[in-house]
Backbone as CSV, one residue per row, in Angstrom:
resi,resn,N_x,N_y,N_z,CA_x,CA_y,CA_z,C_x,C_y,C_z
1,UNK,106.633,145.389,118.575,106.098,146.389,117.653,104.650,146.664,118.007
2,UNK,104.316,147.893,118.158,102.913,148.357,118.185,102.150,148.367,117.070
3,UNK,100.910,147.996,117.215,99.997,148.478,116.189,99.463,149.036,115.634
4,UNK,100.247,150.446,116.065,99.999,152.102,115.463,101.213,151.931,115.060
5,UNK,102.479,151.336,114.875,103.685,151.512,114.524,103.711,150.354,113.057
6,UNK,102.931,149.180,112.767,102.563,148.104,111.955,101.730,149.020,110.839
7,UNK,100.880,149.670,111.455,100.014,150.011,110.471,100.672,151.351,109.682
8,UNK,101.606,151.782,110.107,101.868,153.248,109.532,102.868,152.951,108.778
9,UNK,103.659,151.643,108.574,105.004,150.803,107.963,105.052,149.860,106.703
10,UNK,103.188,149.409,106.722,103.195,148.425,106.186,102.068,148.446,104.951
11,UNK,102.264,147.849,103.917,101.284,148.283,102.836,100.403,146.449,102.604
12,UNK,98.884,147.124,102.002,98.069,145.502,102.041,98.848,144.783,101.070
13,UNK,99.553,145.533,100.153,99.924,144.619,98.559,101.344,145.038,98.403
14,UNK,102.028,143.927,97.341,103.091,144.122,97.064,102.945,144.370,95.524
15,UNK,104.609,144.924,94.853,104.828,145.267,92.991,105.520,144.057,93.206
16,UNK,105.434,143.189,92.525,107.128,142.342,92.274,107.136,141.990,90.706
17,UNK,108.112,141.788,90.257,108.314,141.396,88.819,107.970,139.925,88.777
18,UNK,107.452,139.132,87.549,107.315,137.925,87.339,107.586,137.785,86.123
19,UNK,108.003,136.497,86.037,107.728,135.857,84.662,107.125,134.544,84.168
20,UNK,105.616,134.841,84.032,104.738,133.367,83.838,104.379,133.281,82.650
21,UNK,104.503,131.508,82.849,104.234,131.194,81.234,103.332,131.409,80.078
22,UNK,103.673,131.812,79.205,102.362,132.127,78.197,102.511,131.513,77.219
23,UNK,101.959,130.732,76.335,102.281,130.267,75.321,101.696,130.697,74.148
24,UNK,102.269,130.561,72.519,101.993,131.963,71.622,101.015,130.814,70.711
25,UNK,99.739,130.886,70.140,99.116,130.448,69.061,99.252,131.573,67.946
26,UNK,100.326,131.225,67.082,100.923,131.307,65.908,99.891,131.129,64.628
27,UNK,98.624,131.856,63.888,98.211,131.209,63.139,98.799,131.525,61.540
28,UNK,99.239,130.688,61.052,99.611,130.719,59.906,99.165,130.951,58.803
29,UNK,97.364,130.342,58.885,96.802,130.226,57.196,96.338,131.458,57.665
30,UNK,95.309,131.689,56.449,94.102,132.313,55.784,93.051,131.946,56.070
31,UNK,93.194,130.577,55.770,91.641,129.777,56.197,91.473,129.365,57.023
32,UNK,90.465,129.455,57.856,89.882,129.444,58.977,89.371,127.600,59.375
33,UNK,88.940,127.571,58.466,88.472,126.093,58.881,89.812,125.088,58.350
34,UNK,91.018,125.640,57.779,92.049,124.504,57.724,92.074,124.371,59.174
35,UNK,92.645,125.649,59.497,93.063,126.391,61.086,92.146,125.206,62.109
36,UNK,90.961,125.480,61.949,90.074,124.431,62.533,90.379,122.792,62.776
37,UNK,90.755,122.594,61.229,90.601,121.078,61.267,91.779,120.637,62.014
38,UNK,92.984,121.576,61.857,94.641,121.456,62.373,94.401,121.025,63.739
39,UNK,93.839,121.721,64.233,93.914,122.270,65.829,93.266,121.039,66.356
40,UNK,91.948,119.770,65.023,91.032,119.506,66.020,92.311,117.674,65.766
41,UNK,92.780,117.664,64.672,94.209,116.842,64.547,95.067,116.534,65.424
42,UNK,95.332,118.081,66.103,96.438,117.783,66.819,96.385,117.570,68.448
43,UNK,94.797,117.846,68.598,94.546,118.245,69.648,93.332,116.840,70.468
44,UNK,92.667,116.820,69.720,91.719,116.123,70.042,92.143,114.777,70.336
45,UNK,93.069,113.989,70.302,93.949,112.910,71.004,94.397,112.880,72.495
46,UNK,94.476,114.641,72.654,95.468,114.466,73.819,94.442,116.079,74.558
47,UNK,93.312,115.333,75.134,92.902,116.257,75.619,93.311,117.373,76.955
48,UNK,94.369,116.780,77.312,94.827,117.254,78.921,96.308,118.033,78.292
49,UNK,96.956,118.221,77.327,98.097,118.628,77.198,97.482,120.454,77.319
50,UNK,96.570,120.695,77.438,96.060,122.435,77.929,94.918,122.084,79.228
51,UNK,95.278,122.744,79.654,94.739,122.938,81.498,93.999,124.214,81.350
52,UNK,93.046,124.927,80.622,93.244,126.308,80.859,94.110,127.170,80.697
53,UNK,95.227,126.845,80.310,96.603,127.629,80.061,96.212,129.010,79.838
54,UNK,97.143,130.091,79.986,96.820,131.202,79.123,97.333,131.235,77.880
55,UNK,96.622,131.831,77.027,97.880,131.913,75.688,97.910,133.149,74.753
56,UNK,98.369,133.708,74.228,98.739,134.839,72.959,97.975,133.897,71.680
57,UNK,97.100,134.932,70.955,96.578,134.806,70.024,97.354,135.110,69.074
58,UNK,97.950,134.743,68.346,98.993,135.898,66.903,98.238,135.786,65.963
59,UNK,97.667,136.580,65.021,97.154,136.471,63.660,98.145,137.319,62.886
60,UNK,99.304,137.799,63.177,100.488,138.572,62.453,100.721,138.031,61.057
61,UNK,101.080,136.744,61.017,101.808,135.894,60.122,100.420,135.728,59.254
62,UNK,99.213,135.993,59.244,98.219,135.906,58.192,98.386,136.280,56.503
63,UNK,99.180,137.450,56.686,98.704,138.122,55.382,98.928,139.629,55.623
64,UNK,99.038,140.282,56.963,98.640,141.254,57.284,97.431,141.745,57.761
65,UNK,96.319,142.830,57.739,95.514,143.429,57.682,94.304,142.663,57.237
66,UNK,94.556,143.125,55.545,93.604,142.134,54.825,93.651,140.564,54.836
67,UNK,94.484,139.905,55.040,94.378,138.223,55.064,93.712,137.958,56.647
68,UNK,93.892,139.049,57.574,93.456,138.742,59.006,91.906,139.065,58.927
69,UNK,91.222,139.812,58.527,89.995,140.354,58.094,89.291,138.974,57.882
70,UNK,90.008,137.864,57.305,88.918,137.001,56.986,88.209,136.000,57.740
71,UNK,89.308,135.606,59.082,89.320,135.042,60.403,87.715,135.836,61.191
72,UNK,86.879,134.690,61.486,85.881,135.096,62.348,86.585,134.804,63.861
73,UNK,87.333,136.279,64.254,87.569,135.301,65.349,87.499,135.134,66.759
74,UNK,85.646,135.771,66.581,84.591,134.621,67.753,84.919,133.432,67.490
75,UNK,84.697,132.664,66.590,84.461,131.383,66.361,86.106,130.772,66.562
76,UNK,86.806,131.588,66.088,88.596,130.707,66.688,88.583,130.944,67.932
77,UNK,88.253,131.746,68.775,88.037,132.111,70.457,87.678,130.672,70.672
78,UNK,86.574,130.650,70.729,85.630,129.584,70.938,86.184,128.104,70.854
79,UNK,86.958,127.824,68.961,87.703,126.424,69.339,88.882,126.302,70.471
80,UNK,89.790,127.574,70.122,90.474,127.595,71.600,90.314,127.449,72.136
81,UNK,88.729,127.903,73.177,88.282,127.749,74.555,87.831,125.603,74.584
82,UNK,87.681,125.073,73.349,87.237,124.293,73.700,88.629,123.167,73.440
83,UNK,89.321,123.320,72.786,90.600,122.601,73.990,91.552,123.358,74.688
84,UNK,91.068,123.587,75.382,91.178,124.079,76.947,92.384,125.477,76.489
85,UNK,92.865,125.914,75.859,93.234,127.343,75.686,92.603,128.268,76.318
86,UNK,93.219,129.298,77.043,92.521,130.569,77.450,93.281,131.617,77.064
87,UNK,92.505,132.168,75.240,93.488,133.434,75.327,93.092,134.317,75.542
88,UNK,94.005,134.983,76.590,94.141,136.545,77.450,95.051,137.625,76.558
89,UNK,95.124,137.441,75.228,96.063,138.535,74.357,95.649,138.243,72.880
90,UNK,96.396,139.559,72.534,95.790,138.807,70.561,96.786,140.104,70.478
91,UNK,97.779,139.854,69.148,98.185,140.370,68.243,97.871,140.269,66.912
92,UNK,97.729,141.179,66.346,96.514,141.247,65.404,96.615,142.767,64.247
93,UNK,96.785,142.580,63.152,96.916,143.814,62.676,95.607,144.450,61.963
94,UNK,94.475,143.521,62.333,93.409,144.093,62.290,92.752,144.846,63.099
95,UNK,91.683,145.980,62.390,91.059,147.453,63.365,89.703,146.247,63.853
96,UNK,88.907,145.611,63.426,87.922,144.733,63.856,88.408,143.962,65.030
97,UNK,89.180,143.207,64.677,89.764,142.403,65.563,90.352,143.109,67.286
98,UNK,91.037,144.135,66.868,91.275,144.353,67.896,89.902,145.271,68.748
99,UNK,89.296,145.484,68.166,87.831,146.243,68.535,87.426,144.830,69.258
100,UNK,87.458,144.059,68.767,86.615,142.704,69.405,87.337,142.034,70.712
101,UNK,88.442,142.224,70.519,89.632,141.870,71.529,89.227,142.451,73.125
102,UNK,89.047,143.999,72.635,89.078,144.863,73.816,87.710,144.723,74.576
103,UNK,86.445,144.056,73.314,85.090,143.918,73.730,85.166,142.480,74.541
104,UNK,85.728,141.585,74.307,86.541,140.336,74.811,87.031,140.136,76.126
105,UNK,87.392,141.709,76.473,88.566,141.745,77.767,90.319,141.097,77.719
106,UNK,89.955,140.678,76.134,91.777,140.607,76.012,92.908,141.477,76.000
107,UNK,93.952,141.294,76.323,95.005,142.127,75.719,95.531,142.612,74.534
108,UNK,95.583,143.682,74.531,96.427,143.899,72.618,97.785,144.025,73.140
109,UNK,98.714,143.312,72.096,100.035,143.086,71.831,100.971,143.522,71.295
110,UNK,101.693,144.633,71.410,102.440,145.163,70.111,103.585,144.505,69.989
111,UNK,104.649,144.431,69.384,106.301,144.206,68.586,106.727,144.505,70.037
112,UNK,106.435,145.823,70.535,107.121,146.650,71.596,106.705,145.974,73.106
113,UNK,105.878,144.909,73.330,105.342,144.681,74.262,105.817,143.147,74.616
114,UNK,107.052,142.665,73.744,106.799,140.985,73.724,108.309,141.036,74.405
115,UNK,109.327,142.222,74.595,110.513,141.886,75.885,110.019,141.582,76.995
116,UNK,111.366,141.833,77.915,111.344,141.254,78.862,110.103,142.105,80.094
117,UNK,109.813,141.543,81.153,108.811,142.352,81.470,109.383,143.681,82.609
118,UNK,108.491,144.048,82.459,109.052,145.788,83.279,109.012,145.654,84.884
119,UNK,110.798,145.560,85.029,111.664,146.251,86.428,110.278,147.090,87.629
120,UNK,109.790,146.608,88.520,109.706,147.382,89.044,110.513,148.103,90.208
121,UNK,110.326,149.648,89.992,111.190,150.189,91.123,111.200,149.747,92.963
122,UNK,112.118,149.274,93.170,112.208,148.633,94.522,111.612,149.846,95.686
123,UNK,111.528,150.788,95.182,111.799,151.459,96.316,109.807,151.205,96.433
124,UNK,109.508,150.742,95.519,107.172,150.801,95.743,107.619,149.584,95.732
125,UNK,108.466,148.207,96.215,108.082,146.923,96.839,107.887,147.269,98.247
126,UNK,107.546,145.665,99.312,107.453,145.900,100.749,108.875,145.346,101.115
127,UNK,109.569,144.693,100.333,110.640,144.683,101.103,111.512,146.381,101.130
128,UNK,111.282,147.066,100.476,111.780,148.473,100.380,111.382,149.027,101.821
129,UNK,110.217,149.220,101.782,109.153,149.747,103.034,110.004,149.649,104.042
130,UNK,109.719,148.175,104.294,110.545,147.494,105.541,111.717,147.972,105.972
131,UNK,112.632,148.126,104.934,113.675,148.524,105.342,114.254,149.721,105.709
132,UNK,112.871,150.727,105.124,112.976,152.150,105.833,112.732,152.076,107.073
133,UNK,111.936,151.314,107.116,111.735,151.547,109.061,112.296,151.079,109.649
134,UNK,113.163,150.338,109.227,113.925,149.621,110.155,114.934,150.311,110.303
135,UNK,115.572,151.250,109.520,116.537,152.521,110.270,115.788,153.278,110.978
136,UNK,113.998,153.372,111.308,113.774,154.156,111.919,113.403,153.743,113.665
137,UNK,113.282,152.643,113.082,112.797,151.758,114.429,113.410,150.493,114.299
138,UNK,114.614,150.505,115.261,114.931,149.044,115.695,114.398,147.496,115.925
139,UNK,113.023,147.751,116.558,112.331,146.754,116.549,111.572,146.089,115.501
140,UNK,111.404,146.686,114.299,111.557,145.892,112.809,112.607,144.896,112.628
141,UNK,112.480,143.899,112.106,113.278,143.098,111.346,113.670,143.736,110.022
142,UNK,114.763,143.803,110.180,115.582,144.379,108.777,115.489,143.122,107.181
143,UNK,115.239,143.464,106.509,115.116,142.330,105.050,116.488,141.927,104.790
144,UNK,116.117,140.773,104.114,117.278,140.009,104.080,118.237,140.496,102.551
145,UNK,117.490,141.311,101.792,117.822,142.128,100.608,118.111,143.495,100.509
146,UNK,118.986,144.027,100.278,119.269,145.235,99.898,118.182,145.852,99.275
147,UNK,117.338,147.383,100.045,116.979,147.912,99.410,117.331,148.473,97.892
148,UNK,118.493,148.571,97.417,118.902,148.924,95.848,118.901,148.023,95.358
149,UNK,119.178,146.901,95.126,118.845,145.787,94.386,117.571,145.949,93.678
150,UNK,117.402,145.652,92.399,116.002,145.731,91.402,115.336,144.495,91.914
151,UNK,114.391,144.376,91.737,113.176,142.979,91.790,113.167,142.085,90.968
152,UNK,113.393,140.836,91.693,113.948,139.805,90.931,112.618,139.165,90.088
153,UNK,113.100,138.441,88.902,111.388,137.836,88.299,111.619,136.669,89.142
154,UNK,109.967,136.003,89.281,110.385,134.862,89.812,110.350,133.221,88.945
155,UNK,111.364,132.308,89.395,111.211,131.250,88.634,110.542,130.648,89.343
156,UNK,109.812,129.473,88.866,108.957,128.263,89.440,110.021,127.397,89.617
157,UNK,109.633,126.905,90.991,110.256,125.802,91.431,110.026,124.651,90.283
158,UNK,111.008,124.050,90.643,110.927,122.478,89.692,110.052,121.597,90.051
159,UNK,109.760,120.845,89.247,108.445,120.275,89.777,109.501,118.341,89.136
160,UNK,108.896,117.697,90.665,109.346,116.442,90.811,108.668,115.391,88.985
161,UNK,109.416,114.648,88.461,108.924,113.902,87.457,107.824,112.626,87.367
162,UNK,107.019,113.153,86.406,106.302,111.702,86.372,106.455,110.178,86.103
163,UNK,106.816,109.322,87.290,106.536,108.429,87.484,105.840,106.974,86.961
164,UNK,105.884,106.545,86.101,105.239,105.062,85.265,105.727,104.312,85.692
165,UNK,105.105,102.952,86.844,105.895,101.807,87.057,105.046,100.696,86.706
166,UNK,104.055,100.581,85.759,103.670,99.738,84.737,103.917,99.810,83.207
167,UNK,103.699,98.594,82.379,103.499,98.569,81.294,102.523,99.600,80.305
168,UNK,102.734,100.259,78.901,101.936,100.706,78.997,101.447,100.094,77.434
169,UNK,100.168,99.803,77.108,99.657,99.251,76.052,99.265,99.550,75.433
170,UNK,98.676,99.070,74.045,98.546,100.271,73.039,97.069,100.522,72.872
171,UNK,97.516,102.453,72.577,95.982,103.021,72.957,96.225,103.848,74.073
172,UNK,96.969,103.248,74.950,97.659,104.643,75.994,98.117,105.511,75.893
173,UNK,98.109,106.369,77.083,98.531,107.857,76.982,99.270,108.415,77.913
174,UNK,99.910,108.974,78.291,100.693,109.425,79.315,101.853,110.845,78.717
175,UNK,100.941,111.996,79.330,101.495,113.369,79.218,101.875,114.009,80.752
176,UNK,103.957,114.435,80.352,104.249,114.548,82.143,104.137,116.091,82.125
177,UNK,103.261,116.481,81.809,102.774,118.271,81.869,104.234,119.172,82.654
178,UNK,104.627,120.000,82.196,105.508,120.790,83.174,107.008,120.195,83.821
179,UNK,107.181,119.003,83.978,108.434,117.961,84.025,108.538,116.940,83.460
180,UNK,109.759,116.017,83.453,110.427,115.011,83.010,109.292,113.861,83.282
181,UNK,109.300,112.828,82.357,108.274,111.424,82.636,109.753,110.319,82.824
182,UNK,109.466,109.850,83.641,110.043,108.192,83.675,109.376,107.044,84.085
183,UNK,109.312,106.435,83.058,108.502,104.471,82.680,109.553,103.805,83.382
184,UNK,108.988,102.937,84.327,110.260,102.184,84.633,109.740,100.601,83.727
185,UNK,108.913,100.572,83.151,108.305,99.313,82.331,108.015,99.543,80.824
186,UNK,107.722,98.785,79.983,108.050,98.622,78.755,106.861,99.422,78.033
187,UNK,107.252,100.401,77.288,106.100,101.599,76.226,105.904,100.028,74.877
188,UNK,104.987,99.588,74.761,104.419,99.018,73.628,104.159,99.857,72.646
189,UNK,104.099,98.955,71.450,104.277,99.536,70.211,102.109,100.111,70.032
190,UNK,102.277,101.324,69.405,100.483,102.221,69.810,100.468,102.582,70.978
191,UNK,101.783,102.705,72.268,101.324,103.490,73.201,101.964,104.726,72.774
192,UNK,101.821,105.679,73.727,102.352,107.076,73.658,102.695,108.125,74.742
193,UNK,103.642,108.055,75.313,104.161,109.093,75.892,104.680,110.557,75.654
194,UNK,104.564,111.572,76.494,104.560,113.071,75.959,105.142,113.391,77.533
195,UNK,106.066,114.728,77.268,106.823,115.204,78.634,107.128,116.560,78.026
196,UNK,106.637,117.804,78.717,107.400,118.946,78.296,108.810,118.835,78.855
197,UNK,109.705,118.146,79.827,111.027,118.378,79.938,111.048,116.888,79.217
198,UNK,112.582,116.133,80.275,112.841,114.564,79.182,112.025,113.454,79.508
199,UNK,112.472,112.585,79.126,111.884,111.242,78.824,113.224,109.961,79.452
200,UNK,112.811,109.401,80.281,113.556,108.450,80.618,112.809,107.051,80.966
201,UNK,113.335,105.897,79.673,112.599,104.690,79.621,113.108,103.649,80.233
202,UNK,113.416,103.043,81.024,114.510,101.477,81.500,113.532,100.741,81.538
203,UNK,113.426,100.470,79.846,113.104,99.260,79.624,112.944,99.825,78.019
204,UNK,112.175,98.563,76.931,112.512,98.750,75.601,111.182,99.592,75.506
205,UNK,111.341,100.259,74.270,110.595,101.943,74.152,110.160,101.332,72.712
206,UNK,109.116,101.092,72.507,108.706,100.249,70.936,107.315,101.253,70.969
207,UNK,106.941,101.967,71.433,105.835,102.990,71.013,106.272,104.320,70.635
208,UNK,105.718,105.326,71.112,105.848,106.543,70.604,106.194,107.724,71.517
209,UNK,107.450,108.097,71.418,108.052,109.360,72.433,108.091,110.740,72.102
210,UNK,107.593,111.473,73.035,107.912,113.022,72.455,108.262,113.667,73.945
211,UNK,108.972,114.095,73.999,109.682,114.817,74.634,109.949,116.644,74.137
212,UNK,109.995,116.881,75.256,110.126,119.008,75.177,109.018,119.201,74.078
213,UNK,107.470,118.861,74.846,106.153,119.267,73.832,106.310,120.072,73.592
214,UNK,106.423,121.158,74.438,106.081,122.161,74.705,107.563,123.400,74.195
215,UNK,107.929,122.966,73.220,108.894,123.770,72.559,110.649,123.800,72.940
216,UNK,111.039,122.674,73.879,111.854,122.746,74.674,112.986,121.814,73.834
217,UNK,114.151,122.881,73.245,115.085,122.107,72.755,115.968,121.537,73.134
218,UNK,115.829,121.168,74.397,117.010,120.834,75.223,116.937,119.557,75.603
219,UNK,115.446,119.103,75.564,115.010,118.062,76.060,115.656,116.805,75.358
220,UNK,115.455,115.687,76.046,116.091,114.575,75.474,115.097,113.242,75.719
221,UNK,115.265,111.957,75.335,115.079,111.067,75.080,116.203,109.792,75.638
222,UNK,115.522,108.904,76.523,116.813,107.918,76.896,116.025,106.924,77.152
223,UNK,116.436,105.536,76.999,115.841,104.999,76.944,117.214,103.228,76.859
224,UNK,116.650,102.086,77.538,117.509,100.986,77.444,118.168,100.338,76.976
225,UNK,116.754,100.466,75.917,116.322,99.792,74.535,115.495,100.743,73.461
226,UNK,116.263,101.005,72.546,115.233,102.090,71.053,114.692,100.712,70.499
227,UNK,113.278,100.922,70.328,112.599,100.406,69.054,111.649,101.350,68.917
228,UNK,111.345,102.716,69.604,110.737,103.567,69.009,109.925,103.551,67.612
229,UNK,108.449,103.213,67.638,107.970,103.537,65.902,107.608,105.153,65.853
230,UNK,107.721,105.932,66.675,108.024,107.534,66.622,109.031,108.599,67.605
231,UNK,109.598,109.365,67.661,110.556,109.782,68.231,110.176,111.307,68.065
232,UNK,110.425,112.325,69.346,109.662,113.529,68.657,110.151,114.236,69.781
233,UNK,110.984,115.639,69.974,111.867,116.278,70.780,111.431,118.211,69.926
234,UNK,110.907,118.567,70.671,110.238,119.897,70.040,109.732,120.290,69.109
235,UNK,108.959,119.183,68.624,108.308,119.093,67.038,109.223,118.974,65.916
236,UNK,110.162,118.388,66.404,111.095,118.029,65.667,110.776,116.237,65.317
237,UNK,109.778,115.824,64.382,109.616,114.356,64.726,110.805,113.205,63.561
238,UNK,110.383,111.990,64.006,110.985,110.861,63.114,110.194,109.590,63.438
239,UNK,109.862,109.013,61.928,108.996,108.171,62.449,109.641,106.784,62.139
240,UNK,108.824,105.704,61.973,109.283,104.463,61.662,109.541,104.139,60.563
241,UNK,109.279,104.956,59.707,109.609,105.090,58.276,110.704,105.103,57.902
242,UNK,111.742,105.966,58.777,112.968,105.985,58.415,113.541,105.109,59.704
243,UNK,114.602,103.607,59.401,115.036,103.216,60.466,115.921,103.870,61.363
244,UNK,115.469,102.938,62.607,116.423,103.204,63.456,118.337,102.709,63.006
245,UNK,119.182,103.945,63.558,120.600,103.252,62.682,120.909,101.788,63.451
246,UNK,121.687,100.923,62.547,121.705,99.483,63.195,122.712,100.484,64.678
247,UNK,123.363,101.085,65.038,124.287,101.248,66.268,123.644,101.661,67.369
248,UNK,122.083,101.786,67.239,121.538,102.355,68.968,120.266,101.277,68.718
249,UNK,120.292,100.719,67.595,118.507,100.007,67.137,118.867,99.149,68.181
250,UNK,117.753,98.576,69.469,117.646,97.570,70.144,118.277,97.641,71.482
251,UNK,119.171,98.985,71.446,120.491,98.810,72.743,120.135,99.918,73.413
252,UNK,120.838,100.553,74.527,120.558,101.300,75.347,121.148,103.023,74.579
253,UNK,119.860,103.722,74.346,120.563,104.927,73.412,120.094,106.320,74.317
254,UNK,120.561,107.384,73.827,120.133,108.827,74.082,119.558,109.448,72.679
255,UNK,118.169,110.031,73.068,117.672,110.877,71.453,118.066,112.554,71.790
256,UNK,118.324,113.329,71.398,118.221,114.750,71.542,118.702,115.454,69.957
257,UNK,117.981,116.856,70.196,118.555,117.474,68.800,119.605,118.365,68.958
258,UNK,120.032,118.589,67.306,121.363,119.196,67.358,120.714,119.402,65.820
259,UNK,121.200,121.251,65.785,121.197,122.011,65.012,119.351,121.511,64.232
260,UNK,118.522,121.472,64.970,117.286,121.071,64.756,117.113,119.814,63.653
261,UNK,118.062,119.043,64.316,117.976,117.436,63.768,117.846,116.599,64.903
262,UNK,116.574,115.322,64.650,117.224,114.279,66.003,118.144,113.883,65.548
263,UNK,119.204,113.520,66.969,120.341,112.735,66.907,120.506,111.496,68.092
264,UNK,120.609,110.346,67.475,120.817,109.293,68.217,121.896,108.486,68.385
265,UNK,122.353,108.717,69.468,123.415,107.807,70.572,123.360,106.969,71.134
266,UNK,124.502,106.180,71.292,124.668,105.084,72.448,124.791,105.489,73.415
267,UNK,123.803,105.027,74.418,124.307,105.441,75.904,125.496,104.427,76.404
């Protein structure tokens, strides 16, 4: 191929469809400093469970209009930014807010904007390109895709699981960000483990498990030995308060939910 024939074929950039993760901050109250104290509760333990993430601001569920009006929210920006949230959007049914949004460089969000994301036409990708010229000129490599075919979103590869081959003691922490965690040694009672996919323990589990942090109902819990003093599968929790049933207490069990209940099995 010539380089008057490269350059007249080929474009610097590609369209392709994606689909990357965003995660939605949902605020519920009115008040701003509950909102505050919630965030600094749930958050301030586990400083690494946000990387910078991006996330959706929602103030929808406020009140409307007027209950959103009362939110300063420079100052909720700000706690966001300081455990590690980065929100790049805000839905918002306030005229201030979204004035501040746009002064912000965020996104505004409508009802109409939260499907799936928009098809681009194949024929403005480079695998399209390519394949025109390659009926025009033989010496192109032809794509391995049908020009008519739409543009696929892309998934993220799977990412290999985190790994524990010590004890872990209490006061510890261990979050498997993005995949499955497996302990191959014993969770003590005050440690704490966290996994957005599952949780797999071989050995006795007497601290605290949460599994699918990150909203994932599918996730599960397994483990040798339950003595779990917390159990927790998409914010779905159970604590030590209520026992373990005598038929998985001590023995080798599976946790997962069903119909947004934990449920515990014998493995």
């Amino acid at each position: 191929m010539s380089l008057t024939t490269a350059s007249k074929n080929s474009l610097s950039f590609d369209i392709k469809s994606t689909l990357l993760p965003l995660e939605s901050v949902i605020i519920r109250s009115k008040n701003l400093d509950q909102v505050i104290n919630d965030l600094q509760s749930r958050f301030s333990k586990h400083p690494d469970f946000f990387d910078n993430d991006p996330v959706l601001l929602d103030l929808t569920h406020t009140g409307g209009e007027e209950g959103s009006e009362i939110f300063d929210l420079a100052e909720l920006y700000q706690v966001l930014k300081k455990y590690k949230m980065n929100p790049v959007a805000l839905r918002s049914n306030s005229a201030s807010h979204q004035a501040w949004a746009e002064l912000a460089g965020l996104f505004l969000i409508s009802d109409s904007q939260l499907g799936p994301p928009k098809k681009i036409p194949p024929a403005k990708t480079q695998e399209t390109i390519n394949h025109s010229a390659s009926a025009q000129n033989h010496e192109l490599n032809a794509p391995q895709q049908p020009s008519n075919e739409p543009a696929l979103a892309l998934t993220p590869a799977p990412t290999s699981a985190l790994i524990i081959d010590k004890p872990l003691r209490s006061g510890q922490h261990v979050y498997a960000k993005g995949r499955d965690l497996v302990v191959m040694a014993m969770v003590n009672p005050g440690a704490e483990i966290m996994a957005d996919g599952h949780i797999h323990v071989y050995a006795p589990l007497r601290g605290k498990a949460i599994a699918g942090a990150r909203g994932n109902q599918e996730a599960r819990i397994y483990t040798t030995c339950l003595e779990a003093e917390l159990l927790s599968i998409a914010g779905i929790y159970r604590t030590s308060d209520t026992p373990i049933p005598k038929e998985v207490a001590g023995k080798p069990a599976q946790v997962r939910l069903i119909d947004e209940k934990l449920v515990m099995q014998p493995n």
